[in-house]
C-alpha positions in Angstrom: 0.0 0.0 0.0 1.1 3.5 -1.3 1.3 6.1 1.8 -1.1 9.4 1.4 0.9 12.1 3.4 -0.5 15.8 4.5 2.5 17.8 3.9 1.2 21.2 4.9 2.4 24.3 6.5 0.7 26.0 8.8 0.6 28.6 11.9 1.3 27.6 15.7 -3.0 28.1 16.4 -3.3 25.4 13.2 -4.3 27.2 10.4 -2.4 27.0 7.0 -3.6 30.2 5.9 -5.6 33.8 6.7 -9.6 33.7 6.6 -9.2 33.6 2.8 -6.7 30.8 2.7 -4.0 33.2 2.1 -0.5 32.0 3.6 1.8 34.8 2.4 2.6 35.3 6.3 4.4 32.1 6.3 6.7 32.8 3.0 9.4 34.7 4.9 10.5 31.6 7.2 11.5 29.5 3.9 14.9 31.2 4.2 18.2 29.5 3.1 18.4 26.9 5.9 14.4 25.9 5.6 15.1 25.8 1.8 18.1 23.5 2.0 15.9 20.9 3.9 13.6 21.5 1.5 15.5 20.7 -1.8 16.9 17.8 0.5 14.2 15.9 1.8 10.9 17.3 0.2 12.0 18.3 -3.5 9.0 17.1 -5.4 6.8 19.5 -3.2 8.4 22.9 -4.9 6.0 23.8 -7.7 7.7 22.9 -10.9 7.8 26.8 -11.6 9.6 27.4 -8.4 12.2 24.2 -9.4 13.0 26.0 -12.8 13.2 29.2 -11.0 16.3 27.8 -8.7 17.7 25.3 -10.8 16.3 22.2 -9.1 14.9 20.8 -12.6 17.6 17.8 -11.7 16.5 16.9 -8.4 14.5 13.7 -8.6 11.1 12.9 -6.4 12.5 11.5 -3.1 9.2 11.0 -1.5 6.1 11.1 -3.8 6.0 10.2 -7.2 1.5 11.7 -7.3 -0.1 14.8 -6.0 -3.3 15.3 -4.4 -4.8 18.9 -4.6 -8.2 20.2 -4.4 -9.4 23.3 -6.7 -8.5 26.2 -4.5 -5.0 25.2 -4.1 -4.9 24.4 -7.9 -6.8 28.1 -8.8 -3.3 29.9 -7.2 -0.9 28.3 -10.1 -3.5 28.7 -12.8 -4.3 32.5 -11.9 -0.3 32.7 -12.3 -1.3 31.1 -15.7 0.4 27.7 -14.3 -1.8 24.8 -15.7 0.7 21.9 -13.9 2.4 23.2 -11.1 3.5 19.6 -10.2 4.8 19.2 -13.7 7.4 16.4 -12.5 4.5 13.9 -10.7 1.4 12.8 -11.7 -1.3 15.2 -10.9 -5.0 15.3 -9.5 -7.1 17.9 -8.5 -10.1 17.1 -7.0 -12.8 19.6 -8.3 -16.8 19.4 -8.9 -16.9 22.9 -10.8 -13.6 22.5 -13.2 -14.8 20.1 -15.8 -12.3 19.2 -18.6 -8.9 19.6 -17.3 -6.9 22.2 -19.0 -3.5 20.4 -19.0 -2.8 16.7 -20.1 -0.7 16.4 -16.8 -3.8 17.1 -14.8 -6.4 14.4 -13.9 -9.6 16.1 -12.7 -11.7 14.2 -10.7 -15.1 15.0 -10.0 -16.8 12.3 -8.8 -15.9 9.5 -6.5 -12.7 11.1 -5.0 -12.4 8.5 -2.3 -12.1 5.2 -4.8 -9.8 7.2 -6.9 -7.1 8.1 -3.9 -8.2 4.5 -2.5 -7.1 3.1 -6.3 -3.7 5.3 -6.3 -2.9 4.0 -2.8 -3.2 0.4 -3.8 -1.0 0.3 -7.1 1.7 -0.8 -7.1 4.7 1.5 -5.9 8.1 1.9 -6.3 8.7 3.4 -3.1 7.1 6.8 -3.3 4.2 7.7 -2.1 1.1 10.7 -2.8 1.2 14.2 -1.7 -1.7 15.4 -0.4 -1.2 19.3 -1.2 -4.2 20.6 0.2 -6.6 22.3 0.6 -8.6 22.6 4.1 -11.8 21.4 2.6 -10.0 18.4 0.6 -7.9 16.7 3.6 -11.1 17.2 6.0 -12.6 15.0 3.0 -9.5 12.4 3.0 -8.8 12.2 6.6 -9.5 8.7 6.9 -7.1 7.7 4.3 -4.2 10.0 5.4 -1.4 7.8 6.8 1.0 10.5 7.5 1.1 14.2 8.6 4.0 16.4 7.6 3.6 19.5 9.6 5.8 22.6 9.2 4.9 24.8 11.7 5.8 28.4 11.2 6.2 30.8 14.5 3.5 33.0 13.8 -0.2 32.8 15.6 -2.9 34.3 13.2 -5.8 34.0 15.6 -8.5 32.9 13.2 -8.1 31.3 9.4 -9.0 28.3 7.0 -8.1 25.0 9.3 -5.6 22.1 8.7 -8.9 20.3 8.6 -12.2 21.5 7.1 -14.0 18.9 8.5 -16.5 17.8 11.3 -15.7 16.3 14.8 -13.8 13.4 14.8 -11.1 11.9 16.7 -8.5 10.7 14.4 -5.0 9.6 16.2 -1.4 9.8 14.9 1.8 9.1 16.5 5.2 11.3 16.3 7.8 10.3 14.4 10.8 12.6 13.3 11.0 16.3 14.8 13.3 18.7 12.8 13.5 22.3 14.3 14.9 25.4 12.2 17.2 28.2 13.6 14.1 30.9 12.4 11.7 29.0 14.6 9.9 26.5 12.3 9.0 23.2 13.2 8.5 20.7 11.2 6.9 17.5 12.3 6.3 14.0 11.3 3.2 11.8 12.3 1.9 8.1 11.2 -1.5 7.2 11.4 -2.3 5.1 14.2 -4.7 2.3 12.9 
């Protein structure tokens, strides 16, 4: 079974983003030692834009080989006129409103978004697994199949915002694993699903 990981940033009170789901707050703590870990350990979760932008074209998938995303996260690339912003896995983006996709790179799936992460989870892998990008909405959807949390925690509280989670009450519980801390104050944070 492939893994689905949460890799997601996010504020100390929990929320990856203002009321809006803006997260520009969080941009200045990906500073050169944050980015280093980055383009060591996580380098298939840079955009493809940002990749090209630093030179990381070269740097092959360590972790994930399939992304995740729902249609909020996926409207930021293509207002920037981005139509694959994971150019270098195999993208979904889970969507009721977007009909035909408008990149060959892009699966869009409308309907029955359970059995399809359910189908990607059970192929068969060569050792990466699927990044679960976001949104809110979208992992409060998935939260039963997520079998990993990857939580970069950035020192800022914003006091109210769009949650980790946009879902109902449930207790779900996860385990810590690895805890990496940064010299800006970031956290980042590794949980497996406890089933």
């Amino acid at each position: 079974m492939r893994k689905l990981t949460y890799f997601i940033a996010c504020s100390i009170d929990g929320f990856i983003g203002d009321p809006s789901g803006d997260a520009q707050a969080m941009y200045p703590f990906v500073d050169e030692e944050f980015l280093a870990f980055l383009k060591e350990e996580y380098p298939e979760t840079i955009s493809t834009p940002g990749r090209r932008a630093m030179g990381l074209d070269h740097l092959p998938n360590r972790k994930y080989d399939t992304v995740v995303q729902g249609r909020v996260s996926y409207d930021i690339a293509m207002e920037m006129g981005v139509t694959s912003p994971y150019a270098h896995m195999r993208e979904y983006v889970a969507s009721r409103t977007l009909g035909e996709s408008p990149d060959p790179n892009v699966t869009v799936v409308s309907e029955d978004l359970l059995g399809t992460v359910r189908a990607l989870k059970a192929e068969e892998g060569n050792g990466l697994g699927i990044y679960l990008c976001g949104g809110s909405a979208l992992a409060g959807e998935l939260i039963d199949e997520i079998d990993e949390l990857v939580i970069k925690t950035y020192p800022i509280v914003l006091g109210s915002g769009m949650p980790m989670f946009g879902s109902g009450f449930a207790v779900a519980e996860f385990s810590l694993g690895e805890v990496r801390t940064f010299k800006n104050g970031a956290v980042v944070r590794t949980y497996d699903r406890k089933r």
